[in-house]
C-alpha positions as CSV (number, residue, x, y, z in Angstrom):
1,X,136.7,7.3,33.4
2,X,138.2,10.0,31.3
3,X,140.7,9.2,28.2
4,X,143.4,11.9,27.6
5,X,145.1,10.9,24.1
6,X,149.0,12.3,23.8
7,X,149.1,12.5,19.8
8,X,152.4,11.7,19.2
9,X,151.9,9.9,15.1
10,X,153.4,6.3,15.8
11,X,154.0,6.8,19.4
12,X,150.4,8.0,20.3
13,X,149.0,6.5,23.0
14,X,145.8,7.1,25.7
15,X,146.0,8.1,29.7
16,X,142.9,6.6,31.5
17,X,142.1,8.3,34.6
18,X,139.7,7.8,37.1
19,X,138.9,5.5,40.0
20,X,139.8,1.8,39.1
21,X,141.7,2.5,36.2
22,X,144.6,0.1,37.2
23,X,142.1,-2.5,36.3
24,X,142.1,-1.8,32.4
25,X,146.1,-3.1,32.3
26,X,145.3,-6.3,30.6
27,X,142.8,-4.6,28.0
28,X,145.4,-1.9,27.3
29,X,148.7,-4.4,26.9
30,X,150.8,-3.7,23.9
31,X,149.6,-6.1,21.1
32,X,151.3,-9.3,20.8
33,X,153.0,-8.9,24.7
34,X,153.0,-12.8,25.7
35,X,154.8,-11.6,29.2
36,X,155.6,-8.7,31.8
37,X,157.4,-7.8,34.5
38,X,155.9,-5.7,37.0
39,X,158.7,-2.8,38.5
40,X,157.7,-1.8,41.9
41,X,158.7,-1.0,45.3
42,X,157.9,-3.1,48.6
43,X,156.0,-0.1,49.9
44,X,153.8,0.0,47.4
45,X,150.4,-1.4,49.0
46,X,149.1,-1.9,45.3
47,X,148.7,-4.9,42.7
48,X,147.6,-5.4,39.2
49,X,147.5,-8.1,37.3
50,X,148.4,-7.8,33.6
51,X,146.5,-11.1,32.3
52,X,149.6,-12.5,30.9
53,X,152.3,-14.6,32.7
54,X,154.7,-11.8,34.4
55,X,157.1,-11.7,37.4
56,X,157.3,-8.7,39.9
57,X,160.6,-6.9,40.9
58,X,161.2,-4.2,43.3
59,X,163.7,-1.4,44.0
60,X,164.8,1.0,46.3
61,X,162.9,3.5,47.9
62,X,163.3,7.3,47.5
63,X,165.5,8.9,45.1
64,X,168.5,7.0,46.2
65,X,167.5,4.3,44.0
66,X,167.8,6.2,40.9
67,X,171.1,5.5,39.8
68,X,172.8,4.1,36.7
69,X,173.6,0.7,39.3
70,X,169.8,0.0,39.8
71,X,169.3,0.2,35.8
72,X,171.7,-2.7,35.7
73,X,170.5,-4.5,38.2
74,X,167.1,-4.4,36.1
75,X,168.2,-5.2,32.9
76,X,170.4,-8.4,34.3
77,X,167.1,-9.6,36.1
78,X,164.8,-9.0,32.6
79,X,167.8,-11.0,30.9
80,X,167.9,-13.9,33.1
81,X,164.2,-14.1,33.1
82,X,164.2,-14.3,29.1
83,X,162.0,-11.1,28.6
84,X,162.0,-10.0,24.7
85,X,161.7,-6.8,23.1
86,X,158.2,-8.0,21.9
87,X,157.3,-8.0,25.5
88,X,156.1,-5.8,28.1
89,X,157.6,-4.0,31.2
90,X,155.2,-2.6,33.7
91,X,156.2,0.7,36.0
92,X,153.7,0.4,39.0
93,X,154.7,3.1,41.5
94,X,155.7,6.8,41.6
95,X,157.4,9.1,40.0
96,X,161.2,6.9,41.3
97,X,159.4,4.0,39.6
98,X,158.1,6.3,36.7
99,X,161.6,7.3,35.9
100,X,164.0,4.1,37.0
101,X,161.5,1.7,35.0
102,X,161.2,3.7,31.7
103,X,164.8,4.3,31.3
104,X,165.3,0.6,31.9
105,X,162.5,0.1,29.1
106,X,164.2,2.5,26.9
107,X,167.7,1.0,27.5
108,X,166.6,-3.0,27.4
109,X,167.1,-4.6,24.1
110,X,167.5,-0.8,23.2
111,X,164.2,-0.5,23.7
112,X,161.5,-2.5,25.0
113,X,157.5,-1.4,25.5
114,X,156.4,-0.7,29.0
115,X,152.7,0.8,30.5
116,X,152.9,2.8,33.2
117,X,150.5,2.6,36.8
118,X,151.6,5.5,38.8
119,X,150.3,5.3,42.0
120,X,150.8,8.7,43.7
121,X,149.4,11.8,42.6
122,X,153.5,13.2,41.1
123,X,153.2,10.3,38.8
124,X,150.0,10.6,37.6
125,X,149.9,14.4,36.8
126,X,154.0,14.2,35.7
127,X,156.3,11.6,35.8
128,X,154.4,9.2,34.0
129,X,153.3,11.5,31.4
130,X,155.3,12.1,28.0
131,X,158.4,9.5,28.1
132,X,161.3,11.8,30.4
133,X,162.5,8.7,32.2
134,X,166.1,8.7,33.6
135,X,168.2,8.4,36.7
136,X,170.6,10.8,39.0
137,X,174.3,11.5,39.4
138,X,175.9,12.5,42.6
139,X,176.8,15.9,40.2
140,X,173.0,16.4,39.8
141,X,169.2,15.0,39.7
142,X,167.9,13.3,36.1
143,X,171.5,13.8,34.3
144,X,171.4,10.4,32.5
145,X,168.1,9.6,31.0
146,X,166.5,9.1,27.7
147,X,163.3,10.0,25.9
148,X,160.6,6.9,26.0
149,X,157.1,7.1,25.8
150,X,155.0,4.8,27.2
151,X,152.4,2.6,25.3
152,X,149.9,3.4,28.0
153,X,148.9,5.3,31.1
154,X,146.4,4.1,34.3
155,X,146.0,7.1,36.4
156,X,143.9,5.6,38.7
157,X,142.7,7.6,41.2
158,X,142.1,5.1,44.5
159,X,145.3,4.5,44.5
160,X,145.3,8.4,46.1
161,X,143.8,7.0,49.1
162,X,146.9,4.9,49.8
163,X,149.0,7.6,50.5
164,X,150.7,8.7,53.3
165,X,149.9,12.1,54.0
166,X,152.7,14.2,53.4
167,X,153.7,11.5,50.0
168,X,149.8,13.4,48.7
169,X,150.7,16.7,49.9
170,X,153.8,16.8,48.3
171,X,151.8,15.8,45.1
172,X,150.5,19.2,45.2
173,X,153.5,20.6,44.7
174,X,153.1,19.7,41.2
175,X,149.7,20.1,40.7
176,X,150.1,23.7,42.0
177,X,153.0,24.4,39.3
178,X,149.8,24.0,36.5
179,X,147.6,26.8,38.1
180,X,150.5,28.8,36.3
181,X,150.7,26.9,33.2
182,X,146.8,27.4,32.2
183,X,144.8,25.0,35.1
184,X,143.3,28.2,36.7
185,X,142.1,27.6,40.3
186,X,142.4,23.6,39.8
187,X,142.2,23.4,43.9
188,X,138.2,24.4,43.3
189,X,137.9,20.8,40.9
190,X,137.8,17.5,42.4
191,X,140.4,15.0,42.5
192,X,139.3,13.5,39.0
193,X,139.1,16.3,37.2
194,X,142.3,18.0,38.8
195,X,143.9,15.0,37.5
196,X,142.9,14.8,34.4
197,X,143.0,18.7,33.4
198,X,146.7,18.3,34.9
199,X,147.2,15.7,31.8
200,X,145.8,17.7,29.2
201,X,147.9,20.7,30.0
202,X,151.3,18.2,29.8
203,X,150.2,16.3,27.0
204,X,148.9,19.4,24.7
205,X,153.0,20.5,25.6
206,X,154.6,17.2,25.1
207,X,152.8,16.4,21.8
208,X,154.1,20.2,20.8
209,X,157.5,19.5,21.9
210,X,158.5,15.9,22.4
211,X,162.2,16.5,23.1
212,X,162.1,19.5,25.0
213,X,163.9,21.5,22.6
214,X,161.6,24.4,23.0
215,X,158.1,24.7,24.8
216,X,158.4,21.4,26.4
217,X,160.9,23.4,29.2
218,X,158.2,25.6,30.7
219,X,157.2,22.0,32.4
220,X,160.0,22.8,34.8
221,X,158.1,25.3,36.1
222,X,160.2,25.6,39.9
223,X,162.2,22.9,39.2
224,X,165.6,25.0,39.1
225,X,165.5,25.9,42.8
226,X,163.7,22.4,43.3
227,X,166.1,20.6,41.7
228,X,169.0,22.5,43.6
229,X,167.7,22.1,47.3
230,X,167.1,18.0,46.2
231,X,170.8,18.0,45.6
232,X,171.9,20.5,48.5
233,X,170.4,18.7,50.7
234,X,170.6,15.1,49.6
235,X,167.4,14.6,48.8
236,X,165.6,15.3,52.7
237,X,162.8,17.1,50.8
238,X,160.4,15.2,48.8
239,X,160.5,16.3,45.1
240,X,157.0,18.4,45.6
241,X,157.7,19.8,48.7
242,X,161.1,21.2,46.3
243,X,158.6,22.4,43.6
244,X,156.6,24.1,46.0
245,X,159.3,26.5,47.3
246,X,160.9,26.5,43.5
247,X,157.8,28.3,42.5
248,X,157.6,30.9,45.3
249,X,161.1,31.4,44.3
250,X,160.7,31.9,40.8
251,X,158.1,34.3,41.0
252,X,160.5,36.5,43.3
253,X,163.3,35.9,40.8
254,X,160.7,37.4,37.7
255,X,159.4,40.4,40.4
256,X,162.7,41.6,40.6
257,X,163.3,41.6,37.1
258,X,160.3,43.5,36.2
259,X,158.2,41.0,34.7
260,X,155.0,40.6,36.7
261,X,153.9,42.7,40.4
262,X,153.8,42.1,43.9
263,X,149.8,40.5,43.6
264,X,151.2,38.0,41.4
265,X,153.9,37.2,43.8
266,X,151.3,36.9,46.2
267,X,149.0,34.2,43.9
268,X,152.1,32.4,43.6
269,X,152.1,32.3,48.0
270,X,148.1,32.1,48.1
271,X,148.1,29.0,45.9
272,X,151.5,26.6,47.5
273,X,149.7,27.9,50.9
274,X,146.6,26.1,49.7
275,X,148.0,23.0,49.5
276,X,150.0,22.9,52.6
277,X,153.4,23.5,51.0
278,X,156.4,24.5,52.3
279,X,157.4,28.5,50.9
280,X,160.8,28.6,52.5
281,X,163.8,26.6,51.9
282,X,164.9,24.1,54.5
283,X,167.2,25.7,57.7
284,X,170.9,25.2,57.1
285,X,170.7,25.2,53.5
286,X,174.2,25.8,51.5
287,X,173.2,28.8,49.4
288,X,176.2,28.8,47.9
289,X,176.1,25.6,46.7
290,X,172.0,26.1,45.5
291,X,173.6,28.9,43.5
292,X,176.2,26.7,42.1
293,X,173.7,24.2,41.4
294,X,172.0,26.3,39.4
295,X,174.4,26.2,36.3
296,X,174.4,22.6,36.4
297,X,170.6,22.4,36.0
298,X,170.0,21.1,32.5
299,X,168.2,23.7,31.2
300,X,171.4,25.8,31.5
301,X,172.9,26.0,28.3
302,X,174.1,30.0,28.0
303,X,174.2,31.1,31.9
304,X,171.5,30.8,34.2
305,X,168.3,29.8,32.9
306,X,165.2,29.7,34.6
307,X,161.3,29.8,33.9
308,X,159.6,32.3,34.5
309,X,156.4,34.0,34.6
310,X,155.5,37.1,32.5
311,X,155.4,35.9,29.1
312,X,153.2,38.0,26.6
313,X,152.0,34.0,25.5
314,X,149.2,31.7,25.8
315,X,151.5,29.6,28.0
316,X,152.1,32.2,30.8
317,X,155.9,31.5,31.4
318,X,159.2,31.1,29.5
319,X,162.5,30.0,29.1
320,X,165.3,32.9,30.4
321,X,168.5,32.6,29.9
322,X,171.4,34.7,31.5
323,X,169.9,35.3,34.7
324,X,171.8,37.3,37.1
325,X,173.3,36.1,40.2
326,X,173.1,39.3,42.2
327,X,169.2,38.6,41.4
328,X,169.0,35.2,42.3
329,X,171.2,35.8,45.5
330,X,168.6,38.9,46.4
331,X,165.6,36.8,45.8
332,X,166.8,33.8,47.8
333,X,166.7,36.5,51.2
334,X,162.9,36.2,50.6
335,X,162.9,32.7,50.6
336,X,164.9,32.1,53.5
């Protein structure tokens, strides 16, 4: 079992990970927690048990869930059970559970504590790391949210095994985003310590930038495009299959304005290729619309903003702003 701390002063807390680390939930409780309730989704084909009383509740599946609606429905359900802010909420699940859960945490009693079991391989190298929880809008994907970081963090890797396989697969797409971010060739580790290594890269970011008011944006690393096509096309791509053609993208997009070469390009290929990942974008897509898209992302504060590789940093990639749309039309061809 390895421990990842996230130093965050008051709001510190540790990310276990390793096979059967769903089993430390009672030992890692917040102290004085008398009860829980246990957020999770009727496909989820996992238990724990967090050695206090506690009632389970389930959502939707899929992204569709995430809306402002399903927060309600969570907080009326805590509220009628007689949960208290000294209490405990539990996230068991993905990244939908990851983000629906925590911004119910965050919003209940303004702000109630909550541990987090993500059960698929996005949550446990992502979503469930550094308190972004929040929901979507039919405008856009993760629009309403709030910053809340968790008390704890089981990455337990059995759970992987669960999976169906294009739920793992489409883990990778995040896990390939960190070969760029300083993981090096993470596909040549095993599951444990890709894991793991994935965590220390997001928490040494997050504890540098809990708000994302600077560094903390270089997480969303092919999430401009992803983010776009999840919209576009109502969500028929799972979030890392998005990622996955995001990062092709965005190493076209920084080709074509000079900042790295065609063999980069190519690592960028080599690496989503490795995993199985899609490099295209889906037939029939709206490219309009993707383009449109784009200056709604959050990031986008003066024009379009993207990351992208060929910073002179330790970090690899940056934030750029202004981006222009004769580039990002021409670099969409070689995505098509």
């Amino acid at each position: 079992m390895r421990t990842v701390p996230v130093e965050l002063a008051e709001r510190s807390y540790d990310v276990l990970v390793g096979a059967g680390a769903r089993h430390e939930l009672a030992a890692v409780l917040p102290e004085g927690a008398r009860r829980a309730v246990v957020v999770t989704q009727a496909n989820i084909p996992v238990e724990v048990d967090p050695g206090v009383e506690h009632t389970v509740l389930t959502i939707g599946d899929g992204e569709p869930a995430k809306t402002l609606d399903t927060i309600g429905d969570l907080c009326s359900a805590f509220s009628r059970w007689g949960l208290t802010r000294n209490d405990v909420i539990v996230a068991l699940g993905g990244g939908v559970v990851t983000d629906v859960a925590g911004f119910a945490a965050a919003s209940y009693h303004r702000g109630t504590r909550f541990v987090s079991v993500p059960t698929t391989l996005l949550g446990q190298i992502d979503a469930a790391i550094g308190g972004k929880t929040g929901v979507n809008l039919p405008e856009g994907k993760n629009l309403v949210g709030a910053f809340w970081q968790p008390s704890a963090v089981l990455c337990d890797t059995e759970t992987l095994q669960t999976l169906p396989p294009r739920e793992l697969r489409a883990g990778m797409g995040e896990l390939a985003k960190y070969h760029f971010l300083g993981g090096g060739r993470l596909d040549e580790l095993p599951i444990d310590e890709r894991v793991a290594r994935c965590v220390e890269i997001k928490a040494d970011v997050v504890v540098s930038d809990e708000r994302e008011g600077g560094r903390r944006a270089i997480l969303n690393y092919g999430h401009t495009l992803a983010h776009a096509l999840e919209t576009a096309g109502r969500y028929d791509l799972r979030h890392g299959e998005a990622v996955a053609v995001g990062l092709v993208y965005a190493a076209e997009v920084s080709a074509r304005l000079g900042r790295i070469d065609a063999e980069r390009v190519a690592e960028h290929r080599r690496v989503v290729q490795a995993y199985d990942l899609p490099t295209t974008v889906p037939a029939g897509t709206d490219l309009d619309e993707v383009v449109r898209l784009f200056g709604r992302d959050k990031k986008a504060i003066d024009g379009v903003t993207f990351v992208l590789d060929g910073a002179d940093t330790a970090d690899g990639v940056e934030v750029v702003t202004g981006v222009p749309e004769d580039v990002l039309r021409e670099a969409l061809d070689s995505v098509l």
